[in-house]
N, C-alpha and C positions, 0 to 999 in steps of 0.2 A: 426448505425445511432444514433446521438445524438438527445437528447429528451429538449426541453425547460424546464427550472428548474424554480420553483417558483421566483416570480420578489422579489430581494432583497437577496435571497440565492444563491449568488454568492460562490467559495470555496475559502477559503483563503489558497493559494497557498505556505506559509510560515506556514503551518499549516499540519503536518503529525501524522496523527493517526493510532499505531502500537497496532493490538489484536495477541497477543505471550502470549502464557499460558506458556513458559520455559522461568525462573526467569535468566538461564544464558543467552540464546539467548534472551531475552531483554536487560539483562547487555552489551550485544555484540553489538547490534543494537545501544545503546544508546553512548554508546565507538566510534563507528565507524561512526556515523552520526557526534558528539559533533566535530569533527577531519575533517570532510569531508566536513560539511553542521550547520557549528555552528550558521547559521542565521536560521535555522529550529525550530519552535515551535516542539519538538516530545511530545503526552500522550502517554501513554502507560496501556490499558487495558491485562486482562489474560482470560478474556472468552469472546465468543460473545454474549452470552444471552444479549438480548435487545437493541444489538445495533442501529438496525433498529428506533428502538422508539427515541432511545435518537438520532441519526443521524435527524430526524425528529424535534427534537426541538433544534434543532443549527442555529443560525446565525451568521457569517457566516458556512459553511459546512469543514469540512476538505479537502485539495484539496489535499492528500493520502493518502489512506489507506493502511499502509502494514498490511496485511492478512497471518497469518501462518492458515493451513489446519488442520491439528491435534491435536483437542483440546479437553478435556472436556465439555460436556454440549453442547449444541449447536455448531457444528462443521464448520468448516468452509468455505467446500462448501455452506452449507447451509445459513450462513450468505452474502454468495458471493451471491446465486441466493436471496436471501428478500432481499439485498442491490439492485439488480438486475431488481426486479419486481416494484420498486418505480422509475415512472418518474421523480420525484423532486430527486431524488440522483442520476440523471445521469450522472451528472459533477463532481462526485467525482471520480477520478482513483483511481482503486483497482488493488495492485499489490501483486498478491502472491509471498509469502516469504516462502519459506515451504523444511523440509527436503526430500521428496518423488520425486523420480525422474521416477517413474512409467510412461509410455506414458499414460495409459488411466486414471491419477490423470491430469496428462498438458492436454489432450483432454475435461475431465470432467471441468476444470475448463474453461476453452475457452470458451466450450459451452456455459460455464454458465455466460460467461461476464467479465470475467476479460480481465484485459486492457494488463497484464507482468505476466509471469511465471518465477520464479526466485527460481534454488534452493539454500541451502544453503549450503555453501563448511565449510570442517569441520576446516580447515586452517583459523588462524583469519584475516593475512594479504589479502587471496584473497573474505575470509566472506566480509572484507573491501570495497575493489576493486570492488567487484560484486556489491555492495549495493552502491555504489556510482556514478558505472556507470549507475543504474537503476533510480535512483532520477537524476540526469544530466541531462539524456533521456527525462522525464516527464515535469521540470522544465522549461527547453529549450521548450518543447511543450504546454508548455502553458504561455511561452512568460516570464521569468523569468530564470536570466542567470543560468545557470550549473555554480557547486564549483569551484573556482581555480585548478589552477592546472590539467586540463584534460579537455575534450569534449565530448558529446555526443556519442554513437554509433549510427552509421548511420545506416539507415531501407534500406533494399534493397529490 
């Protein structure tokens, strides 16, 4: 269920905010976005400590967050559920990006509200592909075309 967000803190949709504490998998993210989705605003944080608060004084909000799970310091579920428990961040999707392929890290995170579980393949061309077809996906769903060159995967 979507929750009404503060009037005026709409997400900017053109606006992706990536918390990756691995200096190389953000160099990869950042490679493979710039190639796929070069109209993408990406920051790029390494820990989540605080996000919450500063997600709180953003306008507009990030419209995604890609979320890696194992991190230093404030961990990543954990930023997923306080992302989670604030109804003014409900419109932001959160998509984990995460190397754990464990069913109960994808069932842990579910619960906790994420919108996409995505792992990360250690291959850079399908690291690519994966991460492109995931922002497509999002982008298309909130009404904002997918990158050239491919389409959405469809929800069954």
């Amino acid at each position: 269920m979507t929750q009404a967000h503060a009037p005026g803190r709409r997400p900017d949709n053109s606006w992706v905010l990536v918390v990756e504490d691995s200096q190389e998998d953000a160099e990869a993210i950042e490679r493979a976005l710039a190639r796929s989705h070069p109209q993408l605003r990406l920051e790029f944080l390494d820990r989540g400590d605080d996000l919450v608060d500063r997600l709180l004084g953003e306008d507009p909000l990030p419209g995604i967050l890609l979320l890696d799970l194992n991190m230093p310091g404030v961990s990543g579920h954990a930023v997923l559920q306080a992302v989670r428990a604030r109804p003014d961040l409900a419109e932001v999707t959160v998509v984990v990006f995460t190397s754990s392929t464990a069913p109960s890290e994808v069932d842990a995170a579910y619960a906790a509200g994420a919108d996409s579980y995505i792992y990360k393949p250690l291959n850079f061309h399908l690291f690519s592909t994966v991460l492109k077809g995931a922002l497509d996906y999002w982008l298309e769903a909130k009404g904002r075309p997918p990158a050239s060159g491919g389409s959405a995967p469809s929800v069954k």
